[in-house]
C-alpha positions in Angstrom: 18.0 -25.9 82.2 18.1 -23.1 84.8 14.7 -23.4 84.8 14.4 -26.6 86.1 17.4 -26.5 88.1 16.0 -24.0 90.0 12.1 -24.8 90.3 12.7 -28.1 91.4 13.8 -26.3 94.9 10.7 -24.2 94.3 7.6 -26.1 93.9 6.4 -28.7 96.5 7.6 -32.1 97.2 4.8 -33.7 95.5 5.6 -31.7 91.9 9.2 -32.0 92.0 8.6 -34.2 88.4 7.4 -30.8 86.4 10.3 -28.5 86.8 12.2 -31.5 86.4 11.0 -32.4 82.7 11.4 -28.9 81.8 15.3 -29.5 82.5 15.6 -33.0 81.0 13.8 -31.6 77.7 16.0 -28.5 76.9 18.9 -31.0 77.3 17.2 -32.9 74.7 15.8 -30.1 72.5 20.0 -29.3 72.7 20.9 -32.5 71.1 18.1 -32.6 68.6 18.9 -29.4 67.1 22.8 -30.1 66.8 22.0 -33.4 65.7 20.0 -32.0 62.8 22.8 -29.5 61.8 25.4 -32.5 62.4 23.5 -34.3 60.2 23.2 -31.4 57.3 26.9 -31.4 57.4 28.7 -28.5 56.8 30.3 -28.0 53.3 34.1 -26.3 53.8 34.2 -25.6 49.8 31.5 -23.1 50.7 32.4 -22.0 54.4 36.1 -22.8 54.8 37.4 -23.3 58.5 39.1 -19.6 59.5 43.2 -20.0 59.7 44.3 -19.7 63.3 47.1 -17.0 63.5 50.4 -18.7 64.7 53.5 -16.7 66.2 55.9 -17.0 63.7 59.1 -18.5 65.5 62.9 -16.2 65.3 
């Protein structure tokens, strides 16, 4: 995303479009990719969430 963010102010008027896709498909790439894992699921039998450490109260 950096990438695109920053070659759009790069490149000329006329190929503002190319740095630009480069942006708008790592966004997508992000999505597709968590989707996926989403998708797999996670099992918590096998991985179990981490307890969060709590101040114990007087």
């Amino acid at each position: 995303m950096i990438a695109g963010a920053i070659g759009t102010n790069m490149v000329p008027q006329e190929f503002f479009g190319i740095p630009e896709r480069f942006s708008v498909f790592s966004a997508i790439g992000f999505n597709v990719i968590l989707g996926i894992n989403l998708f797999k699921g996670f099992d918590f039998k096998k991985n179990p969430l981490p307890k969060l450490k709590t101040k114990e109260s007087p």
